[in-house]
C-alpha positions in Angstrom: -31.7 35.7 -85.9 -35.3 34.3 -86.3 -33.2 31.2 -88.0 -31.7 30.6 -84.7 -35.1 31.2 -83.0 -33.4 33.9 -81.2 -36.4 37.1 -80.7 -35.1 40.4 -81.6 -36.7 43.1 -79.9 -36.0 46.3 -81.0 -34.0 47.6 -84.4 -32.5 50.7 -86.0 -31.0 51.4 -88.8 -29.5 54.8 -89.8 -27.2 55.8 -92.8 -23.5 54.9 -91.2 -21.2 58.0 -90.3 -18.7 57.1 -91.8 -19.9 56.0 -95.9 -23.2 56.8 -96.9 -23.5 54.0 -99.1 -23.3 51.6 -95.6 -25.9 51.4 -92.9 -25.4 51.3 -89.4 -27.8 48.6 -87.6 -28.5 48.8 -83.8 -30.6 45.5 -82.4 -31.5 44.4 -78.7 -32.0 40.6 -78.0 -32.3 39.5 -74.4 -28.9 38.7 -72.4 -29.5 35.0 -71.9 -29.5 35.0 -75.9 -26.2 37.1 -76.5 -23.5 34.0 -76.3 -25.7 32.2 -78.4 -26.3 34.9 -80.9 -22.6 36.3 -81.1 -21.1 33.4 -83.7 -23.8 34.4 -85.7 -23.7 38.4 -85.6 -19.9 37.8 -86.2 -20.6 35.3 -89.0 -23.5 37.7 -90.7 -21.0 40.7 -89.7 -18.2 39.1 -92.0 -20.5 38.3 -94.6 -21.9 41.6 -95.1 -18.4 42.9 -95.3 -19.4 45.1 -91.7 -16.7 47.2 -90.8 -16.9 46.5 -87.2 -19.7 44.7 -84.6 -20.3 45.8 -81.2 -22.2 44.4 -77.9 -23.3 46.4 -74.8 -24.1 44.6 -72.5 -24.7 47.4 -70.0 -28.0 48.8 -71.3 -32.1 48.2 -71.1 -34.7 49.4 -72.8 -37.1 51.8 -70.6 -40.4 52.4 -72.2 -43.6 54.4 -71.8 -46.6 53.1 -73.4 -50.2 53.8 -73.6 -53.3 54.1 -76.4 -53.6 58.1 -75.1 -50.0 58.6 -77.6 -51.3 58.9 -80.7 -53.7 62.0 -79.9 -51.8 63.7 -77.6 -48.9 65.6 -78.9 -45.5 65.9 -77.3 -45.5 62.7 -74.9 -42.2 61.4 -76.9 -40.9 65.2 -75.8 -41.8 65.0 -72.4 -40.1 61.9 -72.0 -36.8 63.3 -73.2 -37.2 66.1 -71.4 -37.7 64.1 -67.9 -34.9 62.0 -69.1 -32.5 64.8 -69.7 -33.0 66.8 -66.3 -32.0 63.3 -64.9 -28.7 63.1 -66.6 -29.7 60.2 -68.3 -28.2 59.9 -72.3 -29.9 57.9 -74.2 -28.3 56.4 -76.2 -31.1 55.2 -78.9 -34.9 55.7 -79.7 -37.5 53.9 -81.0 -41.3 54.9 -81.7 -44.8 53.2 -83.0 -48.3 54.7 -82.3 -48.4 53.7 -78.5 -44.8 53.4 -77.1 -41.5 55.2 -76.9 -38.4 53.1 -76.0 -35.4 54.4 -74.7 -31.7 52.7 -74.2 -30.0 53.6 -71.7 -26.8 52.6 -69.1 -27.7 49.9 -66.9 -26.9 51.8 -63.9 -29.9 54.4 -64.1 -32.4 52.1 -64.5 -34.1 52.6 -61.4 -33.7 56.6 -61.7 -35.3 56.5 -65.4 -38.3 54.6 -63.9 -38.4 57.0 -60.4 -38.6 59.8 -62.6 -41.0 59.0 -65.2 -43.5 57.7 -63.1 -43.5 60.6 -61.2 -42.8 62.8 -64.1 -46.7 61.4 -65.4 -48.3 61.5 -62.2 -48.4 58.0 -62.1 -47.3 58.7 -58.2 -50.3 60.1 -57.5 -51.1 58.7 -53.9 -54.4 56.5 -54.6 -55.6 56.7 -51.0 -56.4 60.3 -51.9 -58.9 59.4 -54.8 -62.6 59.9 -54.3 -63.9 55.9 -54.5 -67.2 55.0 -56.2 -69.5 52.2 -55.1 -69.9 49.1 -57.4 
């Protein structure tokens, strides 16, 4: 992809289902890139002797992030769990030190970012906070 200076943004890749000598690979690349970075997958696809390629074109990434992760245990968890008494599936996962990234259906993205934000008291009504003199 970087050959066709298209940015890939997020990857997984997990031991296939189906043959455990074969890998499957899941990728996100921005829509405005996806028509001109299909010929390619399908060419690569081909290549690599893939037994089949996919596109979704109905999912986005939602992602929490912040340096306060890597010492306090179970924010990936909480995520999921906020995510879950949504009804949102997600539908992949990825991690580092200071973010979790979630993709999910297109059509909850305004519900996955209502609930988390109010699931981390990020709602938290600013008015109501004492205010210190500079």
């Amino acid at each position: 992809m970087a050959d066709k200076n298209i940015s890939v943004d997020m990857i997984i890749q997990n031991v296939s289902k189906e043959s455990h000598d074969r890998a499957d690979v899941t990728f996100t690349l921005g829509k405005s890139d996806l028509a001109r970075a299909k010929p390619f997958i399908e060419e690569v696809g081909k290549r690599l002797g893939a037994q089949e390629v996919r596109y979704d074109e109905d999912i986005v990434k939602v992602s929490i992030v912040g340096l306060g992760m890597r010492s306090h245990a179970g924010i990936a968890a909480k995520m999921f769990r906020i995510m879950a008494a949504e009804g949102i599936n997600i539908q992949a996962i990825s991690t580092s030190e200071i973010k979790v990234s979630c993709l999910i259906h297109a059509k909850y993205t305004e519900l996955a970012v209502r609930a988390l934000h109010d699931g981390f008291g990020l709602a938290l009504d600013r008015a109501a906070e004492p205010r210190t003199a500079k």
